[in-house]
N, C-alpha and C positions, 0 to 999 in steps of 0.2 A: 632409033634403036640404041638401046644402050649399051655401053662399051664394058664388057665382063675386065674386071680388074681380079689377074691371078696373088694371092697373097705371097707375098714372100717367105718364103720359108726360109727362118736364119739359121744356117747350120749352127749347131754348137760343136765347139772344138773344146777337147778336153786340156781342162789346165794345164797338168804335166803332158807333155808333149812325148819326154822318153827318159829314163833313169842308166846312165851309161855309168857303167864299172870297168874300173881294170886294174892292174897290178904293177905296182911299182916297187922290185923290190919284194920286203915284207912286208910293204904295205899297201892296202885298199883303201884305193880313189874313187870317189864318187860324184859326178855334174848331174844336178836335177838340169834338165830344159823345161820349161813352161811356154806358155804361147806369147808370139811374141807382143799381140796386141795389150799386153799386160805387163805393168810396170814393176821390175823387180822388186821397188824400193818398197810396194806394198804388200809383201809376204814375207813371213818367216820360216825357216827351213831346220827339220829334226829327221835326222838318218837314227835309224837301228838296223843293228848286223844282225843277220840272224846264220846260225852255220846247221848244216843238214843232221838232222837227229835231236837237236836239239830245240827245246819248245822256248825256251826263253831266249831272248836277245843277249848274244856276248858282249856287245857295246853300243850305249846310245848317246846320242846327244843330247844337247839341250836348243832351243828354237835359237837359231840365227840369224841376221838377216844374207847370208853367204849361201849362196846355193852349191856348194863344191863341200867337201869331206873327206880325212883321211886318217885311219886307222890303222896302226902297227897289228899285222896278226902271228900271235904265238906258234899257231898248227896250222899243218894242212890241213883241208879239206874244202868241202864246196859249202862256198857262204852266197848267200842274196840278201839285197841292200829294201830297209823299205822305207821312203821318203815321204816324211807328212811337211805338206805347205799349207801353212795356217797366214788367211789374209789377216792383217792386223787389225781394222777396222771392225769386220763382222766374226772374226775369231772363228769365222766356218775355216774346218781343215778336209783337205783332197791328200789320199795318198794312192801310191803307187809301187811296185815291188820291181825290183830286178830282175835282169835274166839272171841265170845262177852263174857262179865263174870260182874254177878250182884254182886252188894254191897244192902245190906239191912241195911238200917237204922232203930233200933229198939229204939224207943220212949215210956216215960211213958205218964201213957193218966190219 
């Protein structure tokens, strides 16, 4: 009798693993995490700010090999971070977007 061999199934794990923001200040920080089975050294990393209402990105990058990011912002309001990781070899790019996170601007009246 033959022995049924079940096929493996390999899970795929997605590259960005999670896009964390927060606030330092008046400025916006941002750490891509990617999977760990994957070597930093071979991807590059481009953040765009994107702020609520607005269609265009108020600040972008250019590809780094630095997965971290930090932005002076002029105004309040609620921005989301959206992170493209372009491997260097095959130039295929993975992104991913942030939760959203407010800046308050407190003024004297």
């Amino acid at each position: 009798m033959k022995k049924r061999m079940k096929k493996k199934v390999e899970k795929q794990t997605e590259l960005i693993q999670s896009v964390e923001v927060f606030l330092a200040g008046d400025n916006l920080q941002t750490k891509c995490l990617i999977a760990k089975k994957e070597p930093k050294t071979s991807y590059s990393f481009a953040f765009y700010i994107y702020k609520k209402g607005q269609a265009e990105a108020v600040a972008k990058s250019k590809y780094t090999p630095f997965d971290t990011n930090q932005v002076k912002l002029s105004e309040g309001g609620e921005y989301r971070v959206k992170v493209f990781v372009k491997h260097n070899e095959t130039n295929k790019i993975t992104t991913k977007i942030s939760q959203p996170i407010q800046k308050t601007q407190v003024s004297d009246i």
